[in-house]
C-alpha positions in Angstrom: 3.4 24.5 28.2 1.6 23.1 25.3 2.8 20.5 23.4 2.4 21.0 19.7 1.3 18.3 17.1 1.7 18.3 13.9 -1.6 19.0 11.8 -1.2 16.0 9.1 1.4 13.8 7.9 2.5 15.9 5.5 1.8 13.5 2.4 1.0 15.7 -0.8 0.1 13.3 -3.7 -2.4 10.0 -3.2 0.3 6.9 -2.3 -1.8 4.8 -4.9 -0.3 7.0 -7.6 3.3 5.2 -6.9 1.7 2.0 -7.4 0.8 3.6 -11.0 3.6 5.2 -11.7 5.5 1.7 -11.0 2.6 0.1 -13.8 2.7 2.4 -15.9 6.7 2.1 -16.6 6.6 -1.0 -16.4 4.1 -1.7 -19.3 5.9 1.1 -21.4 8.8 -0.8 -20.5 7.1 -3.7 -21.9 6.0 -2.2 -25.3 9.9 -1.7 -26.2 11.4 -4.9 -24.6 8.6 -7.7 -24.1 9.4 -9.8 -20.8 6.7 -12.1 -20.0 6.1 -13.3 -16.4 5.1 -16.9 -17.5 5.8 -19.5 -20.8 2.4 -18.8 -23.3 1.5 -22.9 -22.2 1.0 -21.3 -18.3 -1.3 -17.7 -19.6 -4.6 -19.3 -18.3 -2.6 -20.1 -14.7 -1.1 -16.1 -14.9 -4.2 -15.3 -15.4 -5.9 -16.9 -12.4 -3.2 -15.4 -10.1 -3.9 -12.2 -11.3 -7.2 -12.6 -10.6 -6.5 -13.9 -7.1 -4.6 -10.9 -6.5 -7.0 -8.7 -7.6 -9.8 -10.1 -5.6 -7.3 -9.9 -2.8 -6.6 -5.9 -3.1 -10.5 -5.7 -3.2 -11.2 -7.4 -0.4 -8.1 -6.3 2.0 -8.2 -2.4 1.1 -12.3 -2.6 1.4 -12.1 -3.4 4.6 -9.2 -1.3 5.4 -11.4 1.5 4.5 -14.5 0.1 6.1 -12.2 0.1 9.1 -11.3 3.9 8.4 -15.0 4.6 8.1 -16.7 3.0 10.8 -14.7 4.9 13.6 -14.6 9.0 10.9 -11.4 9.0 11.1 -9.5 9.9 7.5 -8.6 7.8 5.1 -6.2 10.3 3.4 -2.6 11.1 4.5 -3.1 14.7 3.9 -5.5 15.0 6.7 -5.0 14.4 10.1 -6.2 10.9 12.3 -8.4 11.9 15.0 -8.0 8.4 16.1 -5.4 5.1 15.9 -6.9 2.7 14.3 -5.4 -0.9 15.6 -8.6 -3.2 14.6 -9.9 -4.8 11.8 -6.9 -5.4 9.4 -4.4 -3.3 11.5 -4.2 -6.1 13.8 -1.8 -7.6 11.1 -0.4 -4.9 9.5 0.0 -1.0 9.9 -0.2 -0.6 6.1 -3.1 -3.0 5.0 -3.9 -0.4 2.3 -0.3 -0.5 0.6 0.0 -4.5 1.2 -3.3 -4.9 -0.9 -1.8 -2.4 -3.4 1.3 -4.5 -4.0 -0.9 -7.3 -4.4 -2.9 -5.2 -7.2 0.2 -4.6 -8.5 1.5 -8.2 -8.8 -2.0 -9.6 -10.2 -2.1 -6.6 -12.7 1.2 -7.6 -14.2 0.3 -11.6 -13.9 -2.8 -10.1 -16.5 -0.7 -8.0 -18.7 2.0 -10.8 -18.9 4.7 -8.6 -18.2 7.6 -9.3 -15.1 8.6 -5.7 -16.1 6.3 -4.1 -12.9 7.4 -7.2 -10.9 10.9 -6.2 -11.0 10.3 -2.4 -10.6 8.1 -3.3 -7.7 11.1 -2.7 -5.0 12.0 0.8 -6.6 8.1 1.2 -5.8 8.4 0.2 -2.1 11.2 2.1 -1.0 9.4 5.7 -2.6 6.2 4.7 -0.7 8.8 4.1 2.5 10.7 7.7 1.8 7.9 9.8 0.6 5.0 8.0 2.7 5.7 5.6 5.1 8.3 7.9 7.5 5.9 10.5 7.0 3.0 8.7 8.6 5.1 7.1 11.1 6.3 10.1 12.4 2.9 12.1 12.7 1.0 8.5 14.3 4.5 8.9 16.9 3.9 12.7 17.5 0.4 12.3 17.8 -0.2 9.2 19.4 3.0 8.8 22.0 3.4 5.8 23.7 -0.1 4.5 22.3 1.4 4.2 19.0 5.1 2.9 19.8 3.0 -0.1 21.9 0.9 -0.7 18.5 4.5 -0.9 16.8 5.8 -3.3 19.1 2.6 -5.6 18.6 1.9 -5.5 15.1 4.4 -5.3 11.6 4.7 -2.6 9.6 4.0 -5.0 6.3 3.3 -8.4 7.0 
């Protein structure tokens, strides 16, 4: 008897858009009740961490893709892995992509000079986790067997 996979993770939306979502409220959330991350004397030091952060979502989720790339397997979670990627940036973490966009997130709201994304960030985290995260998890399980529960036990699903 057969053993039947499923054919995708069954994701329906881009997980980046959570990440938006979560900016986009909080900047509204901004407009009507300004909360500023840091005093106006530190701007030019918010600034630079946003930048960092920035530069580090660039570099981590480049090469999280690159990863993705070099081996054709799919990026997206609507299709389905032909392969389980444990190199390159998932030697540290099975979600590289979604740690880089928290840091996006973080250095976009250091820019803006708002805490209001900051402190919607966690409402952020556990949607990805519900809608996403089990999701993926469930599929790389079905898929992958033991292969996959040996790359759990090694390597964090964050950080």
């Amino acid at each position: 008897m057969r053993k039947e996979y499923p054919a995708d993770p069954g994701v329906r939306f881009p997980p980046p858009l959570l990440y938006v979502v979560g900016l986009g409220v909080g900047i509204l959330l901004h407009r009507w009740l300004p909360l500023h991350l840091l005093p106006s004397q530190a701007r030019i030091v918010g600034v630079l961490v946003g930048w960092l952060l920035v530069g580090f979502w660039a570099g981590l989720s480049g090469w999280a893709m690159v990863t993705f790339v070099r081996k054709r397997t799919s990026i997206l979670p609507n299709r389905p892995a032909t392969l389980l990627v444990t190199w390159g940036p998932y030697r540290f973490s099975r979600n590289p992509m979604y740690v880089a966009l928290s840091a996006l997130h973080v250095g976009v709201s250091f820019l803006v000079d708002t805490i209001w994304p900051v402190l919607l960030l966690p409402a952020v985290w556990v949607s990805l986790y519900v809608l996403v995260v089990r999701r993926e998890e469930s599929y790389l399980a079905a898929t992958f067997g033991s292969e996959y529960e040996s790359y759990c036990g090694r390597v964090r699903r964050w950080l």
